[in-house]
TIMIZA-804027 format. One line per field, with one value per residue (C-alpha): residue in three letters; chain; x, y, z. Coordinates in nm, 2 decimals. Layout:
N
senu = ALA, ...
rovo = A, ...
east = X, ...
north = Y, ...
up = Z, ...
END
This chain:
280
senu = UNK, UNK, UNK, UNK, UNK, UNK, UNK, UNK, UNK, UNK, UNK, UNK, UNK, UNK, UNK, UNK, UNK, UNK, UNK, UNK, UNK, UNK, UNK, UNK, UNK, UNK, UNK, UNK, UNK, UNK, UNK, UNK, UNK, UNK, UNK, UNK, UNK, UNK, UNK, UNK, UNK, UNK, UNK, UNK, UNK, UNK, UNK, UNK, UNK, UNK, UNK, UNK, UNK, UNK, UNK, UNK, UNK, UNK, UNK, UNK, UNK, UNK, UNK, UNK, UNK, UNK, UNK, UNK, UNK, UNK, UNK, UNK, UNK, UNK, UNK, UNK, UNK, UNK, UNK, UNK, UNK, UNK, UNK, UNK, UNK, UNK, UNK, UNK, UNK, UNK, UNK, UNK, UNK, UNK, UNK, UNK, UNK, UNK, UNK, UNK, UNK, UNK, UNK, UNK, UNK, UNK, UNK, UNK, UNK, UNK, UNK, UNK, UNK, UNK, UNK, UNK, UNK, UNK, UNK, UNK, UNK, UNK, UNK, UNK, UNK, UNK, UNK, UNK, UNK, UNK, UNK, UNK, UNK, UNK, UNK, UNK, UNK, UNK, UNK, UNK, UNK, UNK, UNK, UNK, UNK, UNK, UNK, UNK, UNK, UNK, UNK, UNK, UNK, UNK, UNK, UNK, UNK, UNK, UNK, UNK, UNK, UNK, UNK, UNK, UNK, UNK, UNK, UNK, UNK, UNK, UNK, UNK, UNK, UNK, UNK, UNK, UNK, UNK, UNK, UNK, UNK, UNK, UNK, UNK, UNK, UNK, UNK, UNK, UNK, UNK, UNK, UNK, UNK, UNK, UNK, UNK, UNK, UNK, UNK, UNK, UNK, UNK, UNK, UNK, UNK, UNK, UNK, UNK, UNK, UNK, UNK, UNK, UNK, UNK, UNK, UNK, UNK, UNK, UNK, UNK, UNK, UNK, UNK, UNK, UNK, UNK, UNK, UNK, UNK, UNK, UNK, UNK, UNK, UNK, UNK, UNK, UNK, UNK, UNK, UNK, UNK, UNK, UNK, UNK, UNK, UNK, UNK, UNK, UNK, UNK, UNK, UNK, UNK, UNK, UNK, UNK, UNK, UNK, UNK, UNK, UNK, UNK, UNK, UNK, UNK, UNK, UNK, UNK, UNK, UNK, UNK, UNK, UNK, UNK, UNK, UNK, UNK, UNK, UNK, UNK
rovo = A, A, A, A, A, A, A, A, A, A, A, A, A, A, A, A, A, A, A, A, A, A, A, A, A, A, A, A, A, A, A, A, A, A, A, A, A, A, A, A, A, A, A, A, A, A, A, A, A, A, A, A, A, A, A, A, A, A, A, A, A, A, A, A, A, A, A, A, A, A, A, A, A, A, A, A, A, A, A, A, A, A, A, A, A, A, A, A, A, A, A, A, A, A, A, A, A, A, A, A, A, A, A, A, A, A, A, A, A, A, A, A, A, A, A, A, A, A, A, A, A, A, A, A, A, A, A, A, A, A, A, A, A, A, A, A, A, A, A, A, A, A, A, A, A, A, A, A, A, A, A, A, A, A, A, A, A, A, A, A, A, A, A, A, A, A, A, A, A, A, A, A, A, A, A, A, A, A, A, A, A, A, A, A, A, A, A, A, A, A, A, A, A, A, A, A, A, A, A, A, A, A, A, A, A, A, A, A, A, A, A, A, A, A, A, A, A, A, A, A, A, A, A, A, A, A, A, A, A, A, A, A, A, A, A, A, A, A, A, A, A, A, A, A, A, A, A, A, A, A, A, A, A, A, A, A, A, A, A, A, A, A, A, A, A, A, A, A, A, A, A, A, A, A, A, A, A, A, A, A
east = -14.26, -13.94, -13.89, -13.98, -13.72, -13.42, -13.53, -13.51, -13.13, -13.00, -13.13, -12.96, -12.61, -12.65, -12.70, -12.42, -12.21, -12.29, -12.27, -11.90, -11.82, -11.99, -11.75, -11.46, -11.56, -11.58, -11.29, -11.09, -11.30, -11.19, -10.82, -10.64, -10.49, -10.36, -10.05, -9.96, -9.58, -9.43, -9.15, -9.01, -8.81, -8.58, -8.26, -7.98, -8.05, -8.02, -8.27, -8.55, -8.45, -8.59, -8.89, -8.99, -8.92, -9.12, -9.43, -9.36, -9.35, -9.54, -9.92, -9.82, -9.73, -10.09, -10.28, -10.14, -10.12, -10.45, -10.37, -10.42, -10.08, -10.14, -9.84, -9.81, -9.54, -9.74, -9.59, -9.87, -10.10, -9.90, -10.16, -10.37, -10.67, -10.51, -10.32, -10.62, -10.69, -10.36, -10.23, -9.90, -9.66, -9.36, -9.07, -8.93, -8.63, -8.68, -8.80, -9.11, -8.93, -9.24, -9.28, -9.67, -9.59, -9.39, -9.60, -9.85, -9.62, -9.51, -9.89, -9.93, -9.67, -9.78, -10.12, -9.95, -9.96, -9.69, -9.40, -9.13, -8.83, -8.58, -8.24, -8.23, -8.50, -8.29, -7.97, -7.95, -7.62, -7.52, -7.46, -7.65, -7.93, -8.08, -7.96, -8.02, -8.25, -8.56, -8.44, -8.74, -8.67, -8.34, -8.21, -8.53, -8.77, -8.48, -8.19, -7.96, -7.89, -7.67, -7.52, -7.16, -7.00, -7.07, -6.91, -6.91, -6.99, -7.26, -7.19, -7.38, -7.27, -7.39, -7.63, -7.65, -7.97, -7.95, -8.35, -8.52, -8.78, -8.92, -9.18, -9.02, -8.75, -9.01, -8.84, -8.48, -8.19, -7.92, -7.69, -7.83, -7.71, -7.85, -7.86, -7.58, -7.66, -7.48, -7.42, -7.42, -7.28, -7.44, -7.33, -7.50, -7.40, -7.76, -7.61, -7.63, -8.04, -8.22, -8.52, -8.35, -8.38, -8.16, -8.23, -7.97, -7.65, -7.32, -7.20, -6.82, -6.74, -6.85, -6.52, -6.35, -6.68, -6.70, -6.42, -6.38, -6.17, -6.18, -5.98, -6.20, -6.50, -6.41, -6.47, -6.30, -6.40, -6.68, -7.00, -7.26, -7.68, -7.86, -8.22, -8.39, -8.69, -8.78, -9.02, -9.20, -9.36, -9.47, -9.19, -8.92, -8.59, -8.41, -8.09, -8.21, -8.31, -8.00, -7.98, -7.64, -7.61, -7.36, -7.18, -6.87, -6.97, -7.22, -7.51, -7.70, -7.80, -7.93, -7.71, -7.96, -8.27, -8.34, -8.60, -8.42, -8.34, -8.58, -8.46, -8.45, -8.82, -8.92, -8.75, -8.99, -9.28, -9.30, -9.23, -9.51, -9.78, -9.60, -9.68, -10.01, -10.16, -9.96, -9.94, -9.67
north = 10.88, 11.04, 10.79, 10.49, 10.61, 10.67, 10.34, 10.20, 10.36, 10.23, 9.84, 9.90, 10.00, 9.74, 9.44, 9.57, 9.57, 9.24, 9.11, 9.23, 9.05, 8.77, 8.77, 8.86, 8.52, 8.30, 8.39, 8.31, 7.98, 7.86, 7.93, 7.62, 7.59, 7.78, 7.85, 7.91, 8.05, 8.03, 8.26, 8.36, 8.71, 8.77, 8.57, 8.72, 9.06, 8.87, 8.60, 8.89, 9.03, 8.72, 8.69, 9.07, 9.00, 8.66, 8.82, 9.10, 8.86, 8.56, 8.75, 8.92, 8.56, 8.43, 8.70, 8.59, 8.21, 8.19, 8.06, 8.20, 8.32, 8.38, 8.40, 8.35, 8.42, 8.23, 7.89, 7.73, 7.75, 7.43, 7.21, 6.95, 7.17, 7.49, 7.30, 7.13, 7.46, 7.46, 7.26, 7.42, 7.52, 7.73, 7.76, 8.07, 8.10, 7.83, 7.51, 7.39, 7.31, 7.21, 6.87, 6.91, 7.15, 6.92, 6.64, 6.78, 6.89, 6.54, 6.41, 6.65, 6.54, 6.19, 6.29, 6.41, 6.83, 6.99, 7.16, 7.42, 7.51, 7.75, 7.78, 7.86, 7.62, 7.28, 7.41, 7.23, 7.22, 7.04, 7.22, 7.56, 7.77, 7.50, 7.15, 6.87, 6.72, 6.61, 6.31, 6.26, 6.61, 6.68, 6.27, 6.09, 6.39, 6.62, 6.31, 6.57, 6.54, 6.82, 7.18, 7.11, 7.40, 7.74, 7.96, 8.31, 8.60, 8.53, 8.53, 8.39, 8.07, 7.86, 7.61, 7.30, 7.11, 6.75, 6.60, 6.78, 6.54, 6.71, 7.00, 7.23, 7.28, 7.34, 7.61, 7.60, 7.57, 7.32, 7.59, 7.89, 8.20, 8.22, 8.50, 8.58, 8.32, 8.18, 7.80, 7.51, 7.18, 6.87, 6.62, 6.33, 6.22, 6.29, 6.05, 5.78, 5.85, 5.65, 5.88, 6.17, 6.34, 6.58, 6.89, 7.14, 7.13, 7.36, 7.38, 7.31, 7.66, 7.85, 7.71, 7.92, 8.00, 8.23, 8.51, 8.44, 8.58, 8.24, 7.99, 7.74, 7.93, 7.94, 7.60, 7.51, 7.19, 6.94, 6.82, 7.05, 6.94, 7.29, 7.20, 6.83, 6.61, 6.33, 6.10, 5.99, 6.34, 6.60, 6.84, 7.03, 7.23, 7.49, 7.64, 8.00, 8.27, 8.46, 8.81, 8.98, 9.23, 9.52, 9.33, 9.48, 9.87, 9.73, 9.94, 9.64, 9.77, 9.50, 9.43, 9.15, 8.99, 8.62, 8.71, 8.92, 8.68, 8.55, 8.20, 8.13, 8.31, 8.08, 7.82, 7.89, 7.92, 7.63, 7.43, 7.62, 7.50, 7.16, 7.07, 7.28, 7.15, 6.81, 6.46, 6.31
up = -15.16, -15.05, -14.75, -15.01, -15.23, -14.94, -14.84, -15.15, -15.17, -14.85, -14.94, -15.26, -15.08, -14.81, -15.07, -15.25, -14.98, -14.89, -15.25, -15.27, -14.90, -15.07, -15.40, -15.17, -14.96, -15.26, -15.43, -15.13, -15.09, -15.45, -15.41, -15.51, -15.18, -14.85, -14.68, -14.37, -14.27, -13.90, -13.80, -13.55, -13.64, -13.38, -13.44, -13.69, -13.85, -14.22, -14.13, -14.02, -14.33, -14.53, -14.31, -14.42, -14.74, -14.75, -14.59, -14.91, -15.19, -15.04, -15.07, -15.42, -15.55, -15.38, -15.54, -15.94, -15.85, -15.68, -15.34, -14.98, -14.79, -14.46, -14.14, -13.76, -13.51, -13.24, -13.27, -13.03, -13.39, -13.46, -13.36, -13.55, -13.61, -13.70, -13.95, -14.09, -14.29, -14.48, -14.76, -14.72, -14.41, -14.44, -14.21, -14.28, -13.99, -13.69, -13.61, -13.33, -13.02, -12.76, -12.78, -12.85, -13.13, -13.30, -13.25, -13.42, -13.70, -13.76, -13.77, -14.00, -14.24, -14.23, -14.30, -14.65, -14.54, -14.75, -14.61, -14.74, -14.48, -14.53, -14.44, -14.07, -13.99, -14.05, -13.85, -13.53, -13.35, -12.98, -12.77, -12.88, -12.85, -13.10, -13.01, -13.23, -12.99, -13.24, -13.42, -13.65, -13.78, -13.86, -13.89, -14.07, -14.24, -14.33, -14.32, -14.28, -13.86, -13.71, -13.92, -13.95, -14.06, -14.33, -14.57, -14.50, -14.65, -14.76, -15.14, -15.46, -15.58, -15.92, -15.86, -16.03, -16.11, -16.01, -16.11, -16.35, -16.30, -16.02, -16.07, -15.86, -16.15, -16.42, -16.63, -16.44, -16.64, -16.57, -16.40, -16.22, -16.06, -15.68, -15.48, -15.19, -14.91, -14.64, -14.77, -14.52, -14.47, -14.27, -14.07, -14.25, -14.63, -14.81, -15.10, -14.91, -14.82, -15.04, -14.90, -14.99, -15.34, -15.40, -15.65, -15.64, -15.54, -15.53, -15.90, -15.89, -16.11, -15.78, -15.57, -15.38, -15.26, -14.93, -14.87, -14.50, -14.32, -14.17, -14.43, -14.30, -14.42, -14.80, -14.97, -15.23, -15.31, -15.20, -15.28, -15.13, -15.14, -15.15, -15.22, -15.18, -15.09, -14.87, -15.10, -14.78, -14.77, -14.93, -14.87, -14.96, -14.80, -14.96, -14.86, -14.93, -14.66, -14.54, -14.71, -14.73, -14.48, -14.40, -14.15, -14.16, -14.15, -13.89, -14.08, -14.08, -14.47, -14.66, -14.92, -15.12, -15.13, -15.16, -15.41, -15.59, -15.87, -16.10, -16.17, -15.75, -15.73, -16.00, -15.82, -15.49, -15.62, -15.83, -15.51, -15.37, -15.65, -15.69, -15.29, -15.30, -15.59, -15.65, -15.47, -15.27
END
């Protein structure tokens, strides 16, 4: 009777065990969609900074918007049937540069995969450590061709909203406050792009915007494209992902946090559900 009953125990613990693998299995199945982030991590001590701080807030926004985050630093998972598990792919800091990697990102894009890339991961300069040498990239899917200059420090500036219409602006007031980045400018005039939508822009009430000390790295006029879309995919570039850091005391401290603003994390994650859930 006594062996019947220990039996009788350990079923009981196995099949509950197994049940709660079981729930933990399906829950993950019925997520609405999954997303997978590349990085790389070892370039500029503000971009890592992001990374960490994606890989932070990227699962905690998963868990209450039921999706899967999951991230890779081996670039080589950019192939067709890696990507055929993910709805979403994030660039967090860099770019694909073998040719069969990027291949297979571009397929993937066609195919109507969604795609979010952040700041570092559109700047391509000639000659550099990243040359502009991917023209579907950086001169048809992001229409934006080479980096062409920056402001420095990295300091907040207003945004302005330029298409409410899309969902990633759901909520978004006209004017926002974004957190310290370093702004860019491109080489190519996204106005002209009839592909390109843009969505946020450089509010003129944040000019002069940058302290230097280079002159030339304080704007003070200018029409600056922060966030925007190319309607031939679903996709979307944002500006954001350089944290301030203590530069000058060379402490390397972080100074802020790209999520570290509600309005910009709002910002995020509705692109996220918009390009997850949504159509082209």
């Amino acid at each position: 009777m006594f062996l019947t009953f220990r039996n009788h125990a350990v079923f009981m613990l196995l099949l509950t065990f197994a049940l709660s693998h079981l729930q933990q299995a399906n829950a993950q199945n019925k997520s609405d969609f999954k997303v997978i982030a590349f990085f790389t991590g070892k370039n500029d001590k503000a971009h890592i900074s992001f990374v960490k701080e994606a890989h932070k807030q990227f699962p905690e926004m998963a868990r209450k918007n039921n999706f899967t985050y999951d991230s890779t630093s081996n670039w080589t998972n950019l192939n067709s049937e890696f990507l055929s598990k993910y709805q979403v792919v994030l660039f967090l800091d860099t770019r694909p540069d073998a040719p069969e990697q990027r291949a297979a990102f571009q397929k993937y894009m066609e195919n109507g995969g969604g795609w979010i890339g952040f700041h570092f991961a559109a700047f391509a300069l000639t000659p550099s450590a990243y040359p502009q040498n991917w023209d579907w990239y950086h001169n048809q899917f992001l229409g934006s061709g080479q980096y062409k200059s920056n402001t420095w420090r990295p300091t907040s500036a207003i945004l302005k909203v330029e298409d409410k219409t899309n969902a990633s602006l759901e909520g978004i007031p006209a004017t926002f406050k974004a957190s310290p980045n370093e702004w860019y400018r491109w080489e190519k005039d996204l106005t002209t792009n009839p592909d390109i939508q843009i969505l946020l822009s450089i509010d003129p009430t944040s000019f002069p915007l940058g302290t230097g000390p280079k002159q030339h790295e304080i704007w003070h006029s200018g029409y600056y494209p922060v966030a925007w879309t190319n309607k031939k995919y679903k996709m979307l570039y944002m500006n954001m992902g350089h944290n301030d850091i203590d530069y000058d005391n060379k402490t390397d401290k972080e100074l802020s946090f790209t999520f570290n603003n509600e309005l910009q994390t709002q910002f995020i994650l509705n692109t996220l559900l918009w390009l997850g859930k949504g159509k082209k």
